[in-house]
N, C-alpha and C positions, 0 to 999 in steps of 0.2 A: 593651660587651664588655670583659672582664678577662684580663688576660695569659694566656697559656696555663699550667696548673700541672698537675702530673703526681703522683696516688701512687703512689707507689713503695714508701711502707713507712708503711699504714694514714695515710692523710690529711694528712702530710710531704708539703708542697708540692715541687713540682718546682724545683730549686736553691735553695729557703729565701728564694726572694724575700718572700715573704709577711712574713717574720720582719721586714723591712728600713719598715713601718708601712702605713699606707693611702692611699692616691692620694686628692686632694681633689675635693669635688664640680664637675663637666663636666671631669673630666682624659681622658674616657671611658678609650682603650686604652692609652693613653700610659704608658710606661715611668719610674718614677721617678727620680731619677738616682743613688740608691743603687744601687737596681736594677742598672742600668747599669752601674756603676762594678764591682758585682759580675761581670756578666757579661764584662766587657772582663777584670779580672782573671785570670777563668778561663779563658778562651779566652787569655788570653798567658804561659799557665802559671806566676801566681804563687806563688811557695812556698807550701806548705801546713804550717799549722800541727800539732801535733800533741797534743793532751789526754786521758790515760787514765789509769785508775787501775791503779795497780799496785802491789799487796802493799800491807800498812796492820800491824794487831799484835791479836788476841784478848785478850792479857793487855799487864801495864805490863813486864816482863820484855821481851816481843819488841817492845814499842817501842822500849824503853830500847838495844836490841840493834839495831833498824834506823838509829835517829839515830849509833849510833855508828858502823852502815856509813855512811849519808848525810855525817860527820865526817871522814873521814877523810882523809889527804893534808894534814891542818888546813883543811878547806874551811869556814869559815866559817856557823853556824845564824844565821839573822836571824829574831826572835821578830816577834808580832804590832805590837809596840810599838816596835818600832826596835831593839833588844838585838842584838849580836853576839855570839853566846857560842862559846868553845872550852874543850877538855878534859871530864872525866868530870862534876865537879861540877855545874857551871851546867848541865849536862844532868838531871842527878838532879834539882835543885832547881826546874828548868821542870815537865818529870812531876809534882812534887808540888804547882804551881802548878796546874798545870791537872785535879788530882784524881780521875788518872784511875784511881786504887783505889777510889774508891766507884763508878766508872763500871763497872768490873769486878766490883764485889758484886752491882750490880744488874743485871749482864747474866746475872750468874751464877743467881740469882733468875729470871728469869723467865724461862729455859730452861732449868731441872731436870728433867728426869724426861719433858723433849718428845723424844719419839724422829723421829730424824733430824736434831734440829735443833742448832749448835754455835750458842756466843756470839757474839754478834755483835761486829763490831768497834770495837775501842776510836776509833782512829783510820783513816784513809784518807790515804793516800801516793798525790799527782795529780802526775802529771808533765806539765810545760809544757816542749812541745821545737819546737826548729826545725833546719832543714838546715846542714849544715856552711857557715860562710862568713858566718854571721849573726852580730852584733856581739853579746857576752855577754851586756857591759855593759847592750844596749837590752834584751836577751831579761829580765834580771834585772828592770830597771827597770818592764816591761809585766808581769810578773809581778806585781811586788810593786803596781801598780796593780791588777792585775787580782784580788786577794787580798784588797785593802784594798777594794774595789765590792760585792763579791760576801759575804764574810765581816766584815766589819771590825762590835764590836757584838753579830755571835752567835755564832760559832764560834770559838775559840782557833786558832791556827795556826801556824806555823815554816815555812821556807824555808832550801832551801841552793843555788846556783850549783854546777852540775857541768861541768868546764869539762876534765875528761883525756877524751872523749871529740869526734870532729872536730866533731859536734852539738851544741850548746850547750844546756842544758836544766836545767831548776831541779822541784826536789821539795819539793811545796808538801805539807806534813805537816798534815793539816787532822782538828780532834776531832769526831768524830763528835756527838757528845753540845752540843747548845746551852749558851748560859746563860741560858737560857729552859727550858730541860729540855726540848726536842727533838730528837728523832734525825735525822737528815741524811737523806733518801732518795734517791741518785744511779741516775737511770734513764739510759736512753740518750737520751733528747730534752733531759737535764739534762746531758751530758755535751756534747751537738751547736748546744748554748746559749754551754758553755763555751766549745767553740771559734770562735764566732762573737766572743765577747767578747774575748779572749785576741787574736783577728787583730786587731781594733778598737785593743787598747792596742796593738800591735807598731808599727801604723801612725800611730799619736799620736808613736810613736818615731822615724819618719821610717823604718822597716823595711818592706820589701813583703813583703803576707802577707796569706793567703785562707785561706777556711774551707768546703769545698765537699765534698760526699760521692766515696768511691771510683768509686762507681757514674756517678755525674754525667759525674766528670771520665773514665769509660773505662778507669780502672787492674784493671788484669787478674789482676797480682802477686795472689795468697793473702795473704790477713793472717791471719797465724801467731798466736797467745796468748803473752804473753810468755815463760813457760817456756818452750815449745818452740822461742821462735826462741831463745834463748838458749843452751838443749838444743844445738840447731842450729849455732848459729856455733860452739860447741866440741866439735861431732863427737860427742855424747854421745847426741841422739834417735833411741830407736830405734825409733820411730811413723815419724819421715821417712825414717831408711836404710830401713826396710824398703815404702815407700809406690814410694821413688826403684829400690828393687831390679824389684818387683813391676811396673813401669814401665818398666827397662829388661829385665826377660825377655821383656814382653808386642813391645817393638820386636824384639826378637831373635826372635822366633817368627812376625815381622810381622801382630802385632793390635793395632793401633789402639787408644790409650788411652779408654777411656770412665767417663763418671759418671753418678751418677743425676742431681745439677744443671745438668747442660746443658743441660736445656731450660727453668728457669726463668732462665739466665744470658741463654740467646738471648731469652726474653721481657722481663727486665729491659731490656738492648740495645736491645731493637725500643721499648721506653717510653721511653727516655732519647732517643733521636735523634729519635722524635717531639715531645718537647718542646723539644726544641732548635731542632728546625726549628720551631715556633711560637715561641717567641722570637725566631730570624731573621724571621720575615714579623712580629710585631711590631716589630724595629726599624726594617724596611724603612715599616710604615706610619706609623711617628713620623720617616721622611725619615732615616733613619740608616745609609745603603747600605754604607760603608765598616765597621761595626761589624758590619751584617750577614756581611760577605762575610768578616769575620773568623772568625766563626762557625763558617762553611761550612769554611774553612780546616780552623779547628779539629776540625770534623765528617770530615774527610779524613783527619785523622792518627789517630785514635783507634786504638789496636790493635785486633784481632780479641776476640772475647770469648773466654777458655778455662778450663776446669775445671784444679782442682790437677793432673791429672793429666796434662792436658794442657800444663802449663806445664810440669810435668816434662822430659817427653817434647822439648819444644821446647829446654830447655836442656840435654839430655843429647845433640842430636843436633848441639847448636850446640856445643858440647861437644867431641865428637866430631870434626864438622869442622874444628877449630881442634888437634885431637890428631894422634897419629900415625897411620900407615894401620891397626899395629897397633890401635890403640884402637876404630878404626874397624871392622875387621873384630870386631873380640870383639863391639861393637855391635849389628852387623845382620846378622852367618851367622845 
């Protein structure tokens, strides 16, 4: 009998134990102690790490122009090779290292005249972040291992430490184009890789840090696309004012927010704690009773599952109660 595993998103094991190798022959049910060490993480909520791509450049102009956002403050570029570069030139003179004008003729080339289709990107902009409180220095240090594992050889790449925000997080500037002459293809299981890898060096670092899906772990929060949460913290989205408005008339008219995902949100929910509860009765049958009951624990606090719109609603009312009575009435008359 093999651990209990759960699809969740087309054959994605349930918590990515799977990923962690294979149990040896007569281990029958027994938990590996990767395994384990995963699960005891997640159930003691350790920080999670964080890797996505975000924004990258179609031509060598909007690269040229993202490195000089990524520069700024004099924040230090640390090239593939060890290089520290600052100011405009040693920028210009990398781009032209890494040639990425012919990588742009040829994108140019083989989507002329395809309708719908734009060039594809020169490079890709990954951001490696973790939670306020975590040590730069280590965040930088796991990165640039995790850079040097992963790309070191075929991809050309740059790094910079951003360090004015309370997060600590580095932008790993990575070229699309091999020196092999292949293209890079970042899917979502190559992205859920990443972050597994990424936690791995954190913890080489002496950093506590896990790599576990939202769903797993119960997080209910919307994950926003980075434009719009950005949109968002400066008051400029008007998908979410008008999402949050449409939200608060529906309370003021007393109707219930609803979506059309609630029902695969309650079904995801009802797969996720069944697997968890089969993880508990396997560590219970590997004699692990206190890890179990961690579990349980864990399975206790999980918030409710809720739609955007219901998380709206939930912090407009939490909102509210924390406002004045004015607020309160304009609210719910």
């Amino acid at each position: 009998m093999s651990p209990p595993s759960l699809d969740l998103h087309r054959n994605h094991s349930f918590l990515d134990l799977v990923s962690y190798g294979r149990r040896g022959p007569g281990d029958g049910s027994r938990l590996s102690p990767a395994q384990i060490a995963h699960i005891e993480r997640t159930v003691r909520r350790t920080p999670e790490v964080m890797v996505k791509i975000s924004g990258g450049g179609q031509s060598v102009r909007a690269v040229a122009a993202h490195f000089k956002y990524l520069a700024r403050r004099d924040f230090e570029i640390e090239t593939d090779d060890g290089e520290q570069l600052k100011g405009r030139e040693p920028v210009k003179a990398l781009l032209e290292d890494w040639e990425l004008d012919l990588d742009a003729v040829e994108s140019r080339r083989s989507y002329r005249g395809t309708p719908g289709r734009k060039p594809v990107k020169l490079v890709h902009n990954i951001v490696l972040s973790m939670p306020a409180g975590t040590p730069a220095a280590g965040v930088l240090n796991a990165s640039r291992n995790f850079a040097r594992e992963q790309f070191a050889l075929r991809h050309r790449y740059a790094m910079v430490l951003h360090t004015d925000q309370p997060h600590p997080h580095v932008h790993l500037v990575l070229k699309a184009m091999s020196e092999q002459g292949n293209r890079i293809n970042i899917r979502k299981e190559t992205l859920r890789e990443w972050r597994r890898e990424f936690a791995r060096h954190l913890r080489a670092q002496g950093i506590a840090a896990n790599a576990t899906s939202r769903a797993v772990r119960g997080v209910i929060k919307p994950h926003k696309r980075d434009g719009t949460y950005r949109a968002m913290r400066a008051g400029r989205s008007t998908h979410w004012q008008g999402r949050v408005e449409t939200v608060a008339e529906g309370l003021r008219a007393g109707r219930p927010p609803t979506e059309s995902g609630g029902a695969r949100l309650l079904d995801t929910r009802r797969a996720v704690i069944q697997g968890w509860l089969g993880l508990r009765d396997s560590l219970r049958a590997d004699g692990r009773e206190g890890q179990a009951r961690d579990v349980e624990r864990f399975l206790k606090g999980m918030p409710p599952p809720r739609t955007e719109r219901e998380w709206i609603a939930q912090n407009l009312l939490l909102h509210a109660r924390k406002g004045s009575d004015r607020e309160r009435e304009a609210l719910t008359r």
